[in-house]
VOGU-3710 file (C-alpha; in Angstrom, 3 decimals, decimal comma):
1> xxxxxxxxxx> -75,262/82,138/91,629  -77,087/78,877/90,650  -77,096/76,698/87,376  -79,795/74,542/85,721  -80,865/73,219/82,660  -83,960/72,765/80,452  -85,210/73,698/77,147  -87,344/76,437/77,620  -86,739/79,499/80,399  -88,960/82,527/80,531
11> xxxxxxxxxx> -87,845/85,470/83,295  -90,437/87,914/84,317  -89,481/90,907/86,248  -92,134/93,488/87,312  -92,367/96,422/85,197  -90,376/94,504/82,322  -91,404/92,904/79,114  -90,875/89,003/79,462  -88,105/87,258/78,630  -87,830/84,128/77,182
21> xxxxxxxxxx> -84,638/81,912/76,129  -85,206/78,624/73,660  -83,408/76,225/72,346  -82,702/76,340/68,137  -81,715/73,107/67,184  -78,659/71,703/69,102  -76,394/74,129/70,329  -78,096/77,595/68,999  -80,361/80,127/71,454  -82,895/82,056/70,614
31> xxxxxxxxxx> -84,330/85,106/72,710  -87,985/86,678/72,865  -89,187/89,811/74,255  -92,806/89,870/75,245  -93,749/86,529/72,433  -91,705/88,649/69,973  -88,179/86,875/68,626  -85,350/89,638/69,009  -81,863/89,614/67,237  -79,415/89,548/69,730
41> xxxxxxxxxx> -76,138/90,159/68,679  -72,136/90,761/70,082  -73,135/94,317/70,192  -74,811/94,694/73,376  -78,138/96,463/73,188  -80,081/98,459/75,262  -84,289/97,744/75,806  -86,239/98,938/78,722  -83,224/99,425/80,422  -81,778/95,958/80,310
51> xxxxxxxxxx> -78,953/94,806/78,549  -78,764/91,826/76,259  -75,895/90,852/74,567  -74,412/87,483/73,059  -70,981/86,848/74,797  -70,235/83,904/72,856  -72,107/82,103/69,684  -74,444/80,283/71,878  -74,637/82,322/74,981  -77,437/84,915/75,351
61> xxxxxxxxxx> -76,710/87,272/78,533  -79,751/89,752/80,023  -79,312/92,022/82,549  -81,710/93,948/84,316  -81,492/97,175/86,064  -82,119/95,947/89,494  -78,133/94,021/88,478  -79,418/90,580/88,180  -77,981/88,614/85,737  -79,437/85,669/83,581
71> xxxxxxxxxx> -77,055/83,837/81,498  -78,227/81,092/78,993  -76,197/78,547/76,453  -77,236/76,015/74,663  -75,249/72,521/74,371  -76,221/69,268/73,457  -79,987/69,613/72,701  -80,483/71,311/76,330  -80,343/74,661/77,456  -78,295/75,612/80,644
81> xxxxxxxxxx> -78,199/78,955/82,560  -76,843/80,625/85,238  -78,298/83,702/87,078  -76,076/85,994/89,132  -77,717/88,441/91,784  -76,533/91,538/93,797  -76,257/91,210/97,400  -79,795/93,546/97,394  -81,224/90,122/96,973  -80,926/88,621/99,794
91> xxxxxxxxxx> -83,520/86,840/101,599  -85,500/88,360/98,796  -85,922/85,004/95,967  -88,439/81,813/96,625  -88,943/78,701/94,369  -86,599/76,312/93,316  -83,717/78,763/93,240  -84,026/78,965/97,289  -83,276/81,463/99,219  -80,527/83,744/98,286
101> xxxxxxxxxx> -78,471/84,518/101,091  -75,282/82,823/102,810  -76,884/79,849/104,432  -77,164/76,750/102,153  -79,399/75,483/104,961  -82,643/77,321/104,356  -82,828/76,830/100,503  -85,456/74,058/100,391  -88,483/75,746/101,822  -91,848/74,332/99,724
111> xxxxxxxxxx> -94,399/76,426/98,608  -96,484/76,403/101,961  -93,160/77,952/103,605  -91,952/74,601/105,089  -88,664/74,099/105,187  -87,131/70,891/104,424  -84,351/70,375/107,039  -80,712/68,923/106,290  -80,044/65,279/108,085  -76,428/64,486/109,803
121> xxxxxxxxxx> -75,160/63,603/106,783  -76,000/66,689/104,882  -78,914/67,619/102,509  -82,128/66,099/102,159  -82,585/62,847/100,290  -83,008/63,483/96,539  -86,355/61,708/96,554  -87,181/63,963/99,491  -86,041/67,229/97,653  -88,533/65,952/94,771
131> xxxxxxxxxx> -91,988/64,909/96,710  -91,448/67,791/99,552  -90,360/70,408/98,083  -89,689/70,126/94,062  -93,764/69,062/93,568  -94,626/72,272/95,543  -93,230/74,357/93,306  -94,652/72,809/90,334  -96,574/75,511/87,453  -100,058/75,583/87,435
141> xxxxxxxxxx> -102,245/75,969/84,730  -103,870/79,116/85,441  -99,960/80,283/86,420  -98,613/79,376/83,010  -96,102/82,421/81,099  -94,556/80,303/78,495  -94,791/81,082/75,159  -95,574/78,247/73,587  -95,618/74,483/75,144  -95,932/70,856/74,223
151> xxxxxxxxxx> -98,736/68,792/74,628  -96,741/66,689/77,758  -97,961/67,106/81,417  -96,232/67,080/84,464  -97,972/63,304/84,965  -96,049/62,005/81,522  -93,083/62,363/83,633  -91,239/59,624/85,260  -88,308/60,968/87,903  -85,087/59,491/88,168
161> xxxxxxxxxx> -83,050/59,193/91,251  -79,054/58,862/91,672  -79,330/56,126/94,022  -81,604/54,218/91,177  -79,744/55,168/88,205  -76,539/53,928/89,869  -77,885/50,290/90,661  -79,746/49,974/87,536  -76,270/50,829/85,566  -73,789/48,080/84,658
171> xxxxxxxxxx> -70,082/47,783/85,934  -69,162/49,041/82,845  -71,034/52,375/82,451  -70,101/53,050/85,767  -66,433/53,121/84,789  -66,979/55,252/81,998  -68,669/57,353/83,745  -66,538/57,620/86,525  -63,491/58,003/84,153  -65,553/60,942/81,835
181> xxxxxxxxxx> -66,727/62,655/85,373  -64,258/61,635/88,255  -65,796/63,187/91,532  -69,333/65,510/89,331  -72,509/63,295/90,501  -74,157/65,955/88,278  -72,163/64,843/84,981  -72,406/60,955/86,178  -75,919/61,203/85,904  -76,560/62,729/82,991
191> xxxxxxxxxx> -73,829/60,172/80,876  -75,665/57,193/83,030  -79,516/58,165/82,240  -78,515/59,505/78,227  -76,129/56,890/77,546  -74,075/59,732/76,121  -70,660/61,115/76,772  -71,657/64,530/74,692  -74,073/65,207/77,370  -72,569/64,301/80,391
201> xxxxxxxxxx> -69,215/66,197/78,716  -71,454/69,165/78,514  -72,363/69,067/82,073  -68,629/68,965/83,114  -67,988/71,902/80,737  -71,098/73,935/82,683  -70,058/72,649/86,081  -66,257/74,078/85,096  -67,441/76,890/83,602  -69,393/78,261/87,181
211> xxxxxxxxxx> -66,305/77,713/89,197  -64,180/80,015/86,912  -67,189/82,187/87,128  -67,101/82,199/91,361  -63,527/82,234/90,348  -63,285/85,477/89,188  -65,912/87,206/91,084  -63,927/86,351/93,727  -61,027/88,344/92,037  -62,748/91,126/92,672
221> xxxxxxxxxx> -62,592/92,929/95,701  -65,724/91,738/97,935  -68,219/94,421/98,069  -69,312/95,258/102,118  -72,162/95,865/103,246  -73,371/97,667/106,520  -73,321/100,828/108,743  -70,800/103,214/107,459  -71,166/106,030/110,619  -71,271/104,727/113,981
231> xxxxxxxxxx> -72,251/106,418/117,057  -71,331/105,523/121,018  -71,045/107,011/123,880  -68,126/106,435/126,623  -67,990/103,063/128,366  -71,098/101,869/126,270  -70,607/99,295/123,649  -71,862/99,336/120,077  -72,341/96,769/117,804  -73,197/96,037/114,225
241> xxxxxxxxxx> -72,692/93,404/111,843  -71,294/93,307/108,058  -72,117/91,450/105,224  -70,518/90,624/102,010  -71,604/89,155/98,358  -68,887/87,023/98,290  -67,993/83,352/99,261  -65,818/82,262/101,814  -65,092/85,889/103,173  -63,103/86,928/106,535
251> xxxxxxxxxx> -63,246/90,235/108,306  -60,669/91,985/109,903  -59,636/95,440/110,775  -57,144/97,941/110,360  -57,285/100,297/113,410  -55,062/102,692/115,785  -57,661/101,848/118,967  -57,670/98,065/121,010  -61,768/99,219/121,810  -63,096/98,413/118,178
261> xxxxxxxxxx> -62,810/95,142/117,355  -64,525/92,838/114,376  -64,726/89,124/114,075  -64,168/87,062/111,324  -67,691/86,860/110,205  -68,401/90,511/110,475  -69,445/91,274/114,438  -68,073/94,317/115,225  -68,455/95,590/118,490  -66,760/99,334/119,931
271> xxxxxxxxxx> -66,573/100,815/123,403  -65,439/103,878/123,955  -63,775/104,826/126,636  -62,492/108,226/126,161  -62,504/110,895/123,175  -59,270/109,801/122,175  -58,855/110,034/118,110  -59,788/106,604/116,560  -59,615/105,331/113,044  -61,216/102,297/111,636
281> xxxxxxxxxx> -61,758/100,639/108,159  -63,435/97,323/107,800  -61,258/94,946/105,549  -63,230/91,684/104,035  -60,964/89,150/101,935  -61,346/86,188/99,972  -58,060/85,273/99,657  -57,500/87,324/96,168  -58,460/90,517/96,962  -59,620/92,592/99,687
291> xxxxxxxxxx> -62,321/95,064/99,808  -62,812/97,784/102,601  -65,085/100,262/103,979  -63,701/103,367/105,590  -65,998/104,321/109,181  -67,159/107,163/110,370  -67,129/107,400/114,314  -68,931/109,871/116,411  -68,103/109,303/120,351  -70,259/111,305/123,135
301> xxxxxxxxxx> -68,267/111,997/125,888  -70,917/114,074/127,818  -70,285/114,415/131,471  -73,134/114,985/134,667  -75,792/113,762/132,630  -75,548/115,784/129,720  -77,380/114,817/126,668  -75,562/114,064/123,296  -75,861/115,671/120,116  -74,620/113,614/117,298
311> xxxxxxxxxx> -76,235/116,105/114,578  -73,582/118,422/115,709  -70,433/117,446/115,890  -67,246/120,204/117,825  -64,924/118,156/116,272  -63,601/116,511/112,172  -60,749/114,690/111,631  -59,918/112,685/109,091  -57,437/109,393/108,910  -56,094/106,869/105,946
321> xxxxxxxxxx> -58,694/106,327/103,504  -61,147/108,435/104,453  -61,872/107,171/108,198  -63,439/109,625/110,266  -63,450/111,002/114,120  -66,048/113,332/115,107  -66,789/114,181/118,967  -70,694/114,955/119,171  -71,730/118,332/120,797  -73,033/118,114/124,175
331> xxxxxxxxxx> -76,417/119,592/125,670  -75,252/120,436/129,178  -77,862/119,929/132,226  -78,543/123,044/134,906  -74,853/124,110/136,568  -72,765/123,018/134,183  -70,968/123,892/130,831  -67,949/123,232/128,736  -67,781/121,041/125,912  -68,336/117,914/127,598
341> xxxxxxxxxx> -69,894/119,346/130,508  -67,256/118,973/133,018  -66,762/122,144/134,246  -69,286/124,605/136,831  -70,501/127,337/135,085  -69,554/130,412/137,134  -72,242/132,524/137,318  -69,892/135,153/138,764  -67,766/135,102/135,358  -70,013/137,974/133,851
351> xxxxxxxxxx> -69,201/140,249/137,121  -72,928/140,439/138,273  -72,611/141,923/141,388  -72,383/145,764/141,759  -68,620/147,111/141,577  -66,484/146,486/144,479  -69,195/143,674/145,922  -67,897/139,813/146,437  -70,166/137,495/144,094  -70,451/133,986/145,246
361> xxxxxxxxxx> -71,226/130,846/142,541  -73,510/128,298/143,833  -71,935/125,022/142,722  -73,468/122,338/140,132  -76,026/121,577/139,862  -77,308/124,817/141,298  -77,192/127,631/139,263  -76,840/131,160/140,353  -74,899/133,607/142,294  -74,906/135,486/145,485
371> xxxxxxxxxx> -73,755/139,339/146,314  -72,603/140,548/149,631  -73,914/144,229/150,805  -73,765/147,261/149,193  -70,776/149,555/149,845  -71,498/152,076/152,815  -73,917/154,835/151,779  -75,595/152,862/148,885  -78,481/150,665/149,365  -79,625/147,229/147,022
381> xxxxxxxxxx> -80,105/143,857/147,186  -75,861/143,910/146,110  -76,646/143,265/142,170  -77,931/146,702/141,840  -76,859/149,417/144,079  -78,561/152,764/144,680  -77,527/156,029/146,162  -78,980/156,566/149,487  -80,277/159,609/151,437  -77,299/160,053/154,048
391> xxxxxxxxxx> -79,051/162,914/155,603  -82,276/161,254/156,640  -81,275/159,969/160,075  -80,292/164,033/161,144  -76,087/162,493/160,993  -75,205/165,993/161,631  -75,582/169,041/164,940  -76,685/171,763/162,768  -76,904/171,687/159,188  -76,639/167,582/156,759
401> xxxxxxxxxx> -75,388/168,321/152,811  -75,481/165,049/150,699  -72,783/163,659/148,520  -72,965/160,417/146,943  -72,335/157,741/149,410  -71,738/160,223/151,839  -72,620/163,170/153,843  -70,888/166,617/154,783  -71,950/168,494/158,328  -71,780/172,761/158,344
411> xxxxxxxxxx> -72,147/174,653/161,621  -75,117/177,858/161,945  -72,936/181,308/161,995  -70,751/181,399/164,977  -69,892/178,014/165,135  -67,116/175,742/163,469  -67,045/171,714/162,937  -65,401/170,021/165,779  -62,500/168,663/165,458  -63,321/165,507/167,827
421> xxxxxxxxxx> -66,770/164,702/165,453  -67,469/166,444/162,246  -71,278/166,077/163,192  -70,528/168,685/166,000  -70,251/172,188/166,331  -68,447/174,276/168,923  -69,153/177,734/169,460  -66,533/178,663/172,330  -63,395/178,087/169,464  -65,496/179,981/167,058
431> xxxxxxxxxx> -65,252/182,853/169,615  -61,908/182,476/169,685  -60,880/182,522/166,519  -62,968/185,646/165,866  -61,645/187,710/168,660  -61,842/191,162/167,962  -60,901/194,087/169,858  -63,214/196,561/171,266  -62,402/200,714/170,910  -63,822/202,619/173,231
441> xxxxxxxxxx> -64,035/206,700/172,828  -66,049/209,440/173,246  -66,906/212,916/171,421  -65,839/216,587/173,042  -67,534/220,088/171,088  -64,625/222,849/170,591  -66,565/226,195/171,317  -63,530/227,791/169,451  -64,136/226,011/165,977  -67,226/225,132/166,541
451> xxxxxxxxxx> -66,448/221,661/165,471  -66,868/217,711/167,463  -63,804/215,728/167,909  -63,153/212,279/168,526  -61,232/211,625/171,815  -59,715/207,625/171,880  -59,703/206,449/175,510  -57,364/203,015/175,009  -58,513/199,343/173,953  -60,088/197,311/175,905
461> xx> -60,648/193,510/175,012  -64,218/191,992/174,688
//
């Protein structure tokens, strides 16, 4: 926010018509819009998207969309304004506004982008400020917007220095002065060079005016500025800085965790050091009220050189006002898994191997598995298992009938299985077990019946 004074002020803004403030008569302000005199009235009103409204009788207000602010009032034959800007400003303005942004110390740069330096005891030398810097600056013909203006030049113009105006003025004026202004070089001035207590009064009233202005901004919550979702990884450190648009603003922070921190001009730094649940909101005060900005944290915790995913998060909870915790995914290297890739993955977990064969994992960072033999009878590499033919190597004496996984033995007739080794045969038992007894007999012809008749001897054993 800066005030000055003059009699004529003309605003130009890209895109919008240009404004123009003048002074009617002594304490009356008149507005154009593009060389064309508009009403303005307590009703505010609406063109090209700005607003313009008259606050008071003699104060004409503009504001554009982009939310700066030009205020104007007329008092005592001279026009005064102030112009407020949003923080988007910053480091943005040039001229003799300076530079907006919170350092006082890099206003005076001239036109050629030199910057006039402060001395020990504080700014620049007012004749300094003048021939460096204010000249610079000074309108051109061919740069001329203005409406309509005099015949003067910037050469009919004589400048006037405190230090001057102060030795040239008698004991006297310097006491009224000092008794209508106490401490305001601005309204000692403008009493000692005009000779008149209306104007230097006015000056007072603008001077008083801007501080209630900063006053109440400053009742207002100041509005932050800066990341809103932060991202870090375990045992790394973040950091980021916050800005406000307010004066004499100190940061703090209400948090559950001693690893995120913030100074009082707006460092923050955070180091994770686990994926414990943390809550942060940035709190900026200016002694009247406090304004705050609720974070969002993502934390990697990814373990054996996993890769983190902060587009996908496993994890959402939410604290006061909207402060966030989110654990980012993880993209796991070779041999491990889990959801910070801490654990082996088990390549035996799917059961692999053939049924009833031992799988062995290979540990991270190796991935795969190993399977012991295949059960008797079957034949694969262990993952896959196949029925073999068990009667291929001749396993039995006589005659091989496969099974699966197996083999039965039969004997040619006359022989059974031993009972030593079911791949033998023994013929003597079979003989045994089949012993069968021999008849012996023989035939006599009966002349007398004419008939043959068996005639049984007795049994002999074969």
């Amino acid at each position: 926010m800066n005030t000055f004074a003059g009699h004529c002020i003309v605003i130009v803004l890209f895109l919008f018509p240009q404004v123009e403030w003048k002074l009617n008569g002594k304490n009356d302000t008149s507005l154009w819009l593009n060389g064309t005199e508009f009403n303005v009235t307590e009703e505010q009103s609406v063109i090209d998207n700005m607003v313009l409204w008259r606050s008071k009788p003699s104060y004409v207000t503009v504001t554009f969309p982009s939310g700066a602010s030009v205020n104007v009032t007329a008092q005592v034959s001279a026009l005064q304004f102030t112009i407020s800007l949003p923080s988007s400003f910053d480091n943005k303005t040039q001229g003799l506004l300076g530079l907006f942004n919170e350092n006082e110390k890099d206003d005076f740069i001239s036109r050629n982008g030199t910057v006039i330096p402060f001395n020990e005891e504080g700014p620049p030398s007012e004749k300094t400020l003048y021939f460096d810097f204010g000249l610079t600056w000074e309108v051109l013909e061919n740069e001329r917007i203005m409406l309509q203006t005099t015949n003067q030049s910037s050469s009919d113009f004589t400048p006037m220095f405190m230090d001057d105006v102060i030795n040239n003025a008698s004991p006297a004026d310097l006491q009224r002065g000092t008794n209508l202004c106490g401490n305001d070089t601005s309204c000692l001035f403008d009493f000692l060079t005009t000779n008149d207590t209306e104007v230097g009064e006015a000056t007072l009233n603008a001077k008083k005016q801007m501080d209630e202005t900063k006053s109440s901004l400053n009742a207002f919550p100041p509005n932050i500025t800066g990341e809103h979702e932060l991202q870090s990884s375990i045992n790394n450190e973040f950091t980021t800085t916050y800005l406000t648009d307010g004066e004499n603003v100190t940061f703090s922070l209400d948090t559950n965790s001693t690893e995120i921190n913030i100074t009082a001009s707006g460092l923050l730094t955070w180091r994770p050091t686990s994926v414990e649940r943390t809550f942060a909101i940035v709190l900026a005060t200016n002694g009247k009220a406090t304004g705050q900005l609720a974070l969002s944290l993502i934390v990697c915790g990814c373990m054996n050189n996993g890769t983190c995913d902060y587009e996908h998060e496993s994890t959402l909870e939410t604290g006061d006002s909207n402060s966030t915790f989110k654990v980012a995914s993880c993209n796991c290297t070779q041999g491990y898994t889990g959801s910070n890739c801490s654990d082996d993955l088990d390549s035996c977990l799917d059961n692999p191997c053939f049924p009833g064969v031992n799988c062995t994992d290979f540990k991270a960072p190796l991935l795969g598995f190993n399977c012991s033999s295949c059960p008797p009878g079957l034949v694969g590499n262990g993952s896959k298992c196949f029925d073999d033919d068990n009667c291929k190597n001749n396993p039995c004496e006589h005659n091989c009938i496969d099974i699966y996984a197996d083999y039965n033995c039969s004997c040619n007739s006359g022989y059974i299985v031993s009972a030593s080794d079911i791949n033998k045969c023994e013929g003597r038992q079979l003989l045994l077990l089949m012993e069968v007894i021999a008849i012996c007999s023989f035939k006599r012809y009966d002349e007398l019946d004419g008939m043959v008749h068996d005639i049984f001897d007795g049994n002999v054993g074969v």
